[in-house]
N, C-alpha and C positions, 0 to 999 in steps of 0.2 A: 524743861522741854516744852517745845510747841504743839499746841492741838494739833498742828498740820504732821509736826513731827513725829506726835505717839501716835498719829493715823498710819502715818507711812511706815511706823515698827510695826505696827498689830500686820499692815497689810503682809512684810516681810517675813512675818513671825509665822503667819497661818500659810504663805506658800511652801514655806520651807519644811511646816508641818504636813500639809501636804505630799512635797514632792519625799518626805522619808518613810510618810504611809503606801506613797504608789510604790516607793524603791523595795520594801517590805513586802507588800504583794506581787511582786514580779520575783521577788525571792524565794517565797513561798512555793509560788505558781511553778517554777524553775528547780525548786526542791524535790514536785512531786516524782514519785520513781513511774519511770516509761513501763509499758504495759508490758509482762515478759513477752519474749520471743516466741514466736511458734517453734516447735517441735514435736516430733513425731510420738505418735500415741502411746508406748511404755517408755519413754524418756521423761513425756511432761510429767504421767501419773508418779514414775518414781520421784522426779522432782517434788514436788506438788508433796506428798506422803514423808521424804525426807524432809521440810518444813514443817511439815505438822507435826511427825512423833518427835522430831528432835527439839524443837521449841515450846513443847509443852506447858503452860506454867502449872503444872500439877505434882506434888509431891506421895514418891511412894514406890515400895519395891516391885508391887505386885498391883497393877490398877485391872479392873476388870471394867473390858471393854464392848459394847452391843453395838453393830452396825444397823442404823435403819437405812433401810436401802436407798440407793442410791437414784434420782430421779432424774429426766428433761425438765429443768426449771419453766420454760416455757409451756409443755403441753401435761406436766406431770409427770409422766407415761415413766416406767422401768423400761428399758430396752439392751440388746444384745449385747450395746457398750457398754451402760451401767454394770447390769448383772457379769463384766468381763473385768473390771473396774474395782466391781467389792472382792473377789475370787483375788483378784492380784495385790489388792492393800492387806486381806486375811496374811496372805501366803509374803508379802514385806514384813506385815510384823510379825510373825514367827522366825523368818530369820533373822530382822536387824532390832527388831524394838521389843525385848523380851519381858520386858516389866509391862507391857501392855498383855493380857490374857485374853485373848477373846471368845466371847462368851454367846450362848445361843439368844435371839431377841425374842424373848419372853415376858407375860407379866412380871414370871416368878425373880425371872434376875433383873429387869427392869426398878422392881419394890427393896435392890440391895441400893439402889442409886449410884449407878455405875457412872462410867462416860459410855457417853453416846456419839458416834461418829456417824457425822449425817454429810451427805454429798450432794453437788447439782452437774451436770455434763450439758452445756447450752451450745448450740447454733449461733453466734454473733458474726456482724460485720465489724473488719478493723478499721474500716472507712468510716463508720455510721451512719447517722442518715439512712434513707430507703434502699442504700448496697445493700445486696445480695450476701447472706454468710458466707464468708468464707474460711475462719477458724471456728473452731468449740475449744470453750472455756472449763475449764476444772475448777469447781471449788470445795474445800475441805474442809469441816468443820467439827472441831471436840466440845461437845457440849457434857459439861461436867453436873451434876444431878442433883449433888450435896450441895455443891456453890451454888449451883442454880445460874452459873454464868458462863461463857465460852473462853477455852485456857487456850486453846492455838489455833491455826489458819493453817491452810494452804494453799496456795492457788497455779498455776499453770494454763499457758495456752496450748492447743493442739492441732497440727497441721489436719487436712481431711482426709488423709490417703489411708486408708485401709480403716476407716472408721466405721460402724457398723449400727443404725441408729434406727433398727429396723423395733419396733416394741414388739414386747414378749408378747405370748399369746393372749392372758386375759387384757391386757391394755391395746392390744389391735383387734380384739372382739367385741369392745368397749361401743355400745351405740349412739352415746350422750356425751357431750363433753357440756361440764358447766363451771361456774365460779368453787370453787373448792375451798373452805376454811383449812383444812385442816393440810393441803399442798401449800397456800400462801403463807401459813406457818410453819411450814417448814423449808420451803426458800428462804422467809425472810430468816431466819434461826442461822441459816448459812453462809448467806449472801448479804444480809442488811446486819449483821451484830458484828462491834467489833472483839476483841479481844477486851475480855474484863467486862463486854456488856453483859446486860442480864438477858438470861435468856427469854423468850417469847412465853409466856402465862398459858396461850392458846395451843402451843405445840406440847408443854409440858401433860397437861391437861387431857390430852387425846393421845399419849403414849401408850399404853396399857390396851386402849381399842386397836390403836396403831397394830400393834404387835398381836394380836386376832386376825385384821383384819387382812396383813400381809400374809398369815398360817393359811386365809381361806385360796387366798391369791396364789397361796405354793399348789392347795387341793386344787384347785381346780384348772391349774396348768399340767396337771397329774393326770387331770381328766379323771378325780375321782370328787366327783358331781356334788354328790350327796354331803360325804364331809369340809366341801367347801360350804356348803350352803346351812351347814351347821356352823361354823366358824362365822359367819357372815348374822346370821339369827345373836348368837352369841352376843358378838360383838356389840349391835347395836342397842342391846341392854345395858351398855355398862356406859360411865361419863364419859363424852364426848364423842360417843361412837356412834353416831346418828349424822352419819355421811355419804356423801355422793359414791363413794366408793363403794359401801356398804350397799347402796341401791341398786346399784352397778353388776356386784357381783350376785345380789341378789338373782336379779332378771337373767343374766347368762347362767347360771347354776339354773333355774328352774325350765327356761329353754332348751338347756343340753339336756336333760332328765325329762325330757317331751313334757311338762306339767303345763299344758297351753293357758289354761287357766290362770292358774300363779306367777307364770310368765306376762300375761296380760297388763293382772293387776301389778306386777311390780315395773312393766315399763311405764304403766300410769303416774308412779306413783314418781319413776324418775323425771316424766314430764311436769308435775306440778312442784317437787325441786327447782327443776330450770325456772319456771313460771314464775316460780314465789322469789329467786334473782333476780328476775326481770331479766334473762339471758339464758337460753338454752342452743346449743349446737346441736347437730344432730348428723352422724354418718353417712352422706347420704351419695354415693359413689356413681358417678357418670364414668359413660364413653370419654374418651378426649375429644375434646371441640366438640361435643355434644349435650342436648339439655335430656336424654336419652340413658337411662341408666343401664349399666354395666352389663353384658350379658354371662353371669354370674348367678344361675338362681340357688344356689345354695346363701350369697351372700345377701340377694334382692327378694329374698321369700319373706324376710318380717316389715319389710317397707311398708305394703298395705297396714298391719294393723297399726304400726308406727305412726304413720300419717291419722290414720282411724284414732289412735288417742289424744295426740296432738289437738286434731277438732274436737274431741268430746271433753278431753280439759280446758282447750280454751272457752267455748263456747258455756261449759259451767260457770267458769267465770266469769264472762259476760266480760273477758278480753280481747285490748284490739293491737293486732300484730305489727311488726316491721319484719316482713320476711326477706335476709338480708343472704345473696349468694355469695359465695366465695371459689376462689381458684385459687391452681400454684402456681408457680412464676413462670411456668412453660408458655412463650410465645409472647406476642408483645401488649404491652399496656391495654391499648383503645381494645383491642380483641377480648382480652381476657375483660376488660369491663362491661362490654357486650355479653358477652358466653354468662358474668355470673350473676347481671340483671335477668336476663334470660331464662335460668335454672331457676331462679327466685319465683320467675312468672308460672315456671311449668309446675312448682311444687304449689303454689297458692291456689294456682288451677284445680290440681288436685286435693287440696282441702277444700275447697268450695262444691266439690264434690258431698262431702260428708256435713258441711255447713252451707247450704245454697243463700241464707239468708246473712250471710259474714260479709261479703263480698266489700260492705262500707265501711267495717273495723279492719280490713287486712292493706298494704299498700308493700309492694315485690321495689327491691331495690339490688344494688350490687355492689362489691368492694372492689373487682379485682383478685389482685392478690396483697393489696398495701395490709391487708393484716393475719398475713402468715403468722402461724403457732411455730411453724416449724421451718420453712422456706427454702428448703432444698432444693426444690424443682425436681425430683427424682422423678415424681409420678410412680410411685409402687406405694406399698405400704408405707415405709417412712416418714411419708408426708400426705399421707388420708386426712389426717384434721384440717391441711391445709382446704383440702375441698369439700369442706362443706357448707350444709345450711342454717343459718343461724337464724331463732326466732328471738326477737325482740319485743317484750309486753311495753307500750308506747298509751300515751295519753290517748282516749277518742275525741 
């Protein structure tokens, strides 16, 4: 054969390799299964929950099962639908999946190494891109303790009609939103593992705190102050238990029990968490189309000292901010980017207040709403994190 000849094979050889690698990946691409269906809120769940107990890969007559509760992947937060969500998978597996037992989440049954059923209930667009949500996602997850790996899945979509995504009361009393280790491990444990992976090191790790720190979480929706803030103390003695959550409930426990003092230092103590992220949000509730907070003083009575530690933390540090505002999707683009440069300005005003000499480390900007937690547009509780103010630690 001729050089021109084995030129002209090789070239026939590698299209043809080619066009059976493209035909392959168009195969593949064309294999993957369409996203399920929307349906309505106890059709997905039972869907979603018949997938999970019945496909279990776990062997056994009698498995005992702990739910840690049930979260908004995107803000964290437990809410009406969660908490409506565990109540209904409980009350599934007692009647259809009886080899699952379910068990109270505890250290003490935690250290038998059960399965653990962990969930997320998300706001998504089916369009993607900056659309607007318009279904919530279901996902189900058995994380097995022994194996150390996840044995089944579940998942389902959910139309929004009668859905209910208001957070419980200590996650709508919550004054800080920030980066969370111990929430991003337990999405990904849900959401990022598949079947047969191992489970996440970081979520395994903070289980035993996990399950204190949700006991403090039951007290103090109880409204019984005291033993949440002992559960909360508890907690963050033991590994892994030195979280955002714990901070959290620290400061509301010590506010509802008038302890101004304690309350003080532990809102500080939630502002140099944020700070030490280099990200802190902060609850910071307006008028609609106003830079003018809510007129609300039960909810606008800790604002001053709030604002007051924010400058005394930052200014210890000899940090220089990006105070960065935010809205929810109500009304159009250029407005809402207006309104949350705007908010940014009034709130730096007011730290400039407590720091006059900052004025050079701080710089007010706005989002919008392109980065909703939550995106509903409700304007009620719902979507509070959507509005607000976010501090950013920024090079000077």
């Amino acid at each position: 054969m001729t050089n021109d000849r084995r030129a002209a094979a090789a070239r026939w050889l590698r299209s043809l390799l080619a066009a059976i690698c493209l035909a392959g990946a168009a195969g593949a691409a064309s294999a993957q299964p369409a996203p399920p269906t929307p349906v309505p809120f106890p059709e997905a769940l039972q869907r979603a929950a018949a997938d999970l107990f019945s496909k279990a890969a776990i062997q056994g007559d009698r498995i005992e099962l702990v739910i840690d509760p049930l979260i908004d992947a995107a803000s964290g937060a437990q809410s009406v639908a969660t908490r409506a969500m565990q109540q209904r998978l409980i009350e599934i597996v007692q009647a259809s999946h009886p080899r699952f037992v379910v068990q109270p989440f505890t250290p003490e049954v935690l250290a038998r190494d059960p399965v653990v059923l962990v969930g997320t209930f998300t706001a998504i667009s089916q369009a993607g891109n900056e659309a607007p949500p318009d279904v919530f996602r279901i996902c189900l997850s058995l994380a097995d303790l022994k194996s150390r790996t996840v044995v089944s899945k579940g998942v389902a979509r959910v139309t929004p009609e009668a859905v209910d995504v208001t957070p419980t009361p200590y996650f709508r009393d919550t004054p800080v939103w920030a980066k969370d280790q111990a929430t991003e491990a337990y999405v990904k444990t849900c959401q990022g593992t598949q079947v047969g992976g191992r489970l996440e090191p970081a979520y395994i790790d903070r289980l035993g705190a996990n399950a204190l720190i949700q006991d403090g979480i039951t007290e103090y929706e109880a409204q019984r102050f005291r033993e949440a803030l002992a559960f909360y103390r508890t907690a963050r003695k033991l590994p892994g238990g030195d979280q955002h959550r714990v901070r959290v409930g620290t400061y509301l426990a010590n506010a509802k029990l008038g302890r101004r003092d304690d309350a003080v230092e532990a809102f500080g103590d939630l502002v140099d968490y944020g700070l030490g992220t280099e990200q802190l949000s902060v609850r910071l509730l307006f008028r609609p189309g106003s830079t003018q907070f809510i007129d609300n003083p039960q909810t606008t009575e800790p604002y001053p000292m709030w604002l007051s530690q924010i400058a005394t933390r930052v200014k210890q540090k000899n940090a220089c901010l990006e105070i960065v505002g935010h809205t929810s999707r109500t009304g159009t683009p250029h407005l809402n980017e207006r309104l949350s440069v705007a908010r940014a300005q009034f709130i730096m005003d007011l730290l400039l207040t407590g720091m006059p000499d900052g004025r050079s480390r701080m710089i007010a900007t706005g989002r919008g709403y392109r980065d909703n937690l939550v995106g509903t547009g409700k304007d009620d509780a719902s979507d509070a994190l959507d509005r607000r103010v976010e501090f950013k630690v920024i090079g000077c």
